[in-house]
N, C-alpha and C positions, 0 to 999 in steps of 0.2 A: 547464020554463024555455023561453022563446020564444026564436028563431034572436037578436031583437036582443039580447035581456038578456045569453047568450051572448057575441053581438061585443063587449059592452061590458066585459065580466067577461074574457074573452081577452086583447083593448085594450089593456084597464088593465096587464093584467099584461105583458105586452110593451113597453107606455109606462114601465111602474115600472123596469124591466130597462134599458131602452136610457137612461135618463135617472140612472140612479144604476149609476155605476162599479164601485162596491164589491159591493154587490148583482149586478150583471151577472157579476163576477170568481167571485164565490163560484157560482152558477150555473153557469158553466164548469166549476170542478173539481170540479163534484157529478155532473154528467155524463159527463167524462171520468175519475172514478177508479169509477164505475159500470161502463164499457165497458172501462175497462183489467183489473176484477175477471173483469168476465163472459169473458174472452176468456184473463188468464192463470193465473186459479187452476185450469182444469182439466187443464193441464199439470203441476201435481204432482202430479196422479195418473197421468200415464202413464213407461211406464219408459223409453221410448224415443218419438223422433216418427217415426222412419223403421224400417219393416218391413223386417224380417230377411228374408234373402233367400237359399235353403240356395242354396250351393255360391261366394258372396261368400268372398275372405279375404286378408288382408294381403299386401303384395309379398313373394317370395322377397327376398334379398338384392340378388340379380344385378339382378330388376326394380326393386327401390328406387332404384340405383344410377343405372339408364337413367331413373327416373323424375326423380331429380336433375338432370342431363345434359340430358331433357326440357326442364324447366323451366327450368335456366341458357341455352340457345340460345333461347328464347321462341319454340317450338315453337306455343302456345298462342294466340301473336298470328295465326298465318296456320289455322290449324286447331282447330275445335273437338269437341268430346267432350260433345255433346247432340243428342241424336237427338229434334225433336221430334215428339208422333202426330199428324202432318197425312201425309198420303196419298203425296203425293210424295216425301217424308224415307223413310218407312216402305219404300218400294219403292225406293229407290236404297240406303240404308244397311242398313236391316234394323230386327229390332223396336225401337222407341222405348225411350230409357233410361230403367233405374230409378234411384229417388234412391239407393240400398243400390248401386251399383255404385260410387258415388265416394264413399262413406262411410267409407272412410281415407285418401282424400288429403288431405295439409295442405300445400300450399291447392289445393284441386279444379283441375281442366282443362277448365271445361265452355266456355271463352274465349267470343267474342263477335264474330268476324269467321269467313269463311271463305274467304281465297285461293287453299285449298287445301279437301281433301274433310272430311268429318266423320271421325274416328277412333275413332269408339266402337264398331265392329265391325271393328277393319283383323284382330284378332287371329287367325292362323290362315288368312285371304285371302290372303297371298303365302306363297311360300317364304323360308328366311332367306338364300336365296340373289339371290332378289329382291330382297329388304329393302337387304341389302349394295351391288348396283348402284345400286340408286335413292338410296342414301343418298352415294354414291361421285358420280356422275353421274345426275341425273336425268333428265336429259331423253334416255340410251341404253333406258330403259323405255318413258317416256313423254313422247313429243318434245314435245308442247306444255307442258312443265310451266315453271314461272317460278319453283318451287324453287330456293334456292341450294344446290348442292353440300355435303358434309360430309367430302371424304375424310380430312381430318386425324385424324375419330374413329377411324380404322384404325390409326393410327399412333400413338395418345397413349393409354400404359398408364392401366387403371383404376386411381384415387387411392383405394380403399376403405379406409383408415384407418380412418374413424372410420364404418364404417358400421354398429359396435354399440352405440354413443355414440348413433348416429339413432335406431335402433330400440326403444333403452332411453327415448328419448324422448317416442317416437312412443306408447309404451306407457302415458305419463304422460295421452296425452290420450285413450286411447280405444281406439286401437289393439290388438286382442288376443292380440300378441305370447308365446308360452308363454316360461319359460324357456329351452326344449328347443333353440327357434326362437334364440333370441338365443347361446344357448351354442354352438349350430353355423353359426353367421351365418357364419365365414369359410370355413368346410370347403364350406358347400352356395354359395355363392358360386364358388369352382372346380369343384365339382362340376355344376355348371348351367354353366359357359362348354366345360367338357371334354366329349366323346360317352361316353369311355372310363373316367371317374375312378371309381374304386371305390364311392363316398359318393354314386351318381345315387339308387341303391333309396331310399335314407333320405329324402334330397333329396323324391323324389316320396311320401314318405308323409307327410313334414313340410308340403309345399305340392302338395295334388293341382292334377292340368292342367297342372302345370309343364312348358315347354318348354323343351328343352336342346340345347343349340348342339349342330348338326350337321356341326362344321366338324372333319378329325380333323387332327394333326399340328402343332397351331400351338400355337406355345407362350406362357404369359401371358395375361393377360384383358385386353379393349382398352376405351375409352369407345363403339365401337361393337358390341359384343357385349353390352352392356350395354344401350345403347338399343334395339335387336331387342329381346332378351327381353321389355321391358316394351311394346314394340308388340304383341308376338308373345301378349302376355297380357289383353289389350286386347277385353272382349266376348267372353270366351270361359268363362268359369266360371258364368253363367247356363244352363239349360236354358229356353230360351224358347219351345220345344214345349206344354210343361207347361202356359205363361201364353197362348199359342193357343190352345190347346184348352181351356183353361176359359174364354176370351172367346166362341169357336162353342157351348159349351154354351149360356152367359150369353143367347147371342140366341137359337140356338132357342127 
């Protein structure tokens, strides 16, 4: 067939199209349920879209609770919880985040401003005695901060009522809450704000990595012993050694 016969035979079909509505419409959705096919039916065959990731696992109680508190002060508007891998992020925050890291918050923290630094590796970086300050008065840590202050969370008891109501929830959508985990929600919730409580062993076999307030003597659990914890949990249950070393493998 010659290049012309071609343009005229092409032509036509494109003249036929742009000239008849009906024609044109049904051409649209022949294409678009083509690409909608190609794109979503291979999704039921996978069982999950986001790779497991060992040492990922659900908040203890105490972090659920700070995670709530989080998100009621909009925490999220001045700090974000994504670490992207460009060069500069990677050297100031630390390794770039996985999607399996926020794959039980409802609704993630990965925000979209940052006034303040990135938090998806604060976990374990300060002391909780630091944490306490900077959340008290920030700017006696770190004088140029434009943080507002939080002291009230010292002072206003944690409201956990209903925080097996949450996690029963939380379980409806994904979350892989045991039993075990929910029948001792309130115990390992003092036992994670006390150094001394009996129930810490259980605590830390129920939720490894778990950090437990190191504060002795005080009595009651506050709204800021709460949010610590779930700072304090914050980029810390990855081995990111692991995912280094098999990227210098990759390039060698």
């Amino acid at each position: 067939m010659s290049d012309i016969a071609r343009n005229t035979q092409t032509g036509g079909l494109q003249k036929r199209l742009e000239t008849n509505s009906i024609l044109l419409l049904l051409a649209i959705l022949l294409l678009v349920s083509i690409g909608g096919i190609i794109e979503i039916v291979p999704l039921f065959y996978l069982h999950n879209t986001i790779e497991k990731v060992e040492g990922v696992r659900p908040y203890s109680p105490l972090e659920l609770s700070g995670y709530n508190i989080y998100v009621r002060e909009g925490c999220y508007t001045c700090h974000s919880q994504m670490i992207r891998p460009l060069r500069d992020e990677v050297e100031r925050y630390g390794h770039y985040s996985l999607a399996a890291e926020s794959m039980y918050d409802h609704p993630f923290q990965w925000g979209s401003k940052r006034n303040g630094p990135d938090l998806a590796r604060v976990g374990g970086r300060y002391s909780n005695d630091w944490q306490r300050d900077h959340l008290r008065d920030p700017r006696s840590v770190v004088p140029a901060s434009i943080m507002p202050g939080y002291p009230f969370l010292a002072q206003t008891p944690l409201d956990a009522e209903h925080i097996v109501e949450q996690m029963k929830t939380l379980r409806l959508v994904g979350v892989p809450y045991s039993d075990a985990q929910i029948d001792n929600a309130k115990a390992d919730l003092s036992a994670q704000s006390a150094p001394d409580d009996p129930g810490a062993e259980a605590l830390r076999r129920r939720y490894p990595n778990v950090v437990v307030n190191d504060q002795t003597g005080k009595s009651g659990v506050t709204e800021e012993d709460a949010l610590i914890a779930y700072l304090q949990h914050l980029g810390v249950s990855v081995n990111f050694k692991l995912y280094d070393d098999k990227a210098a493998v990759n390039v060698r």
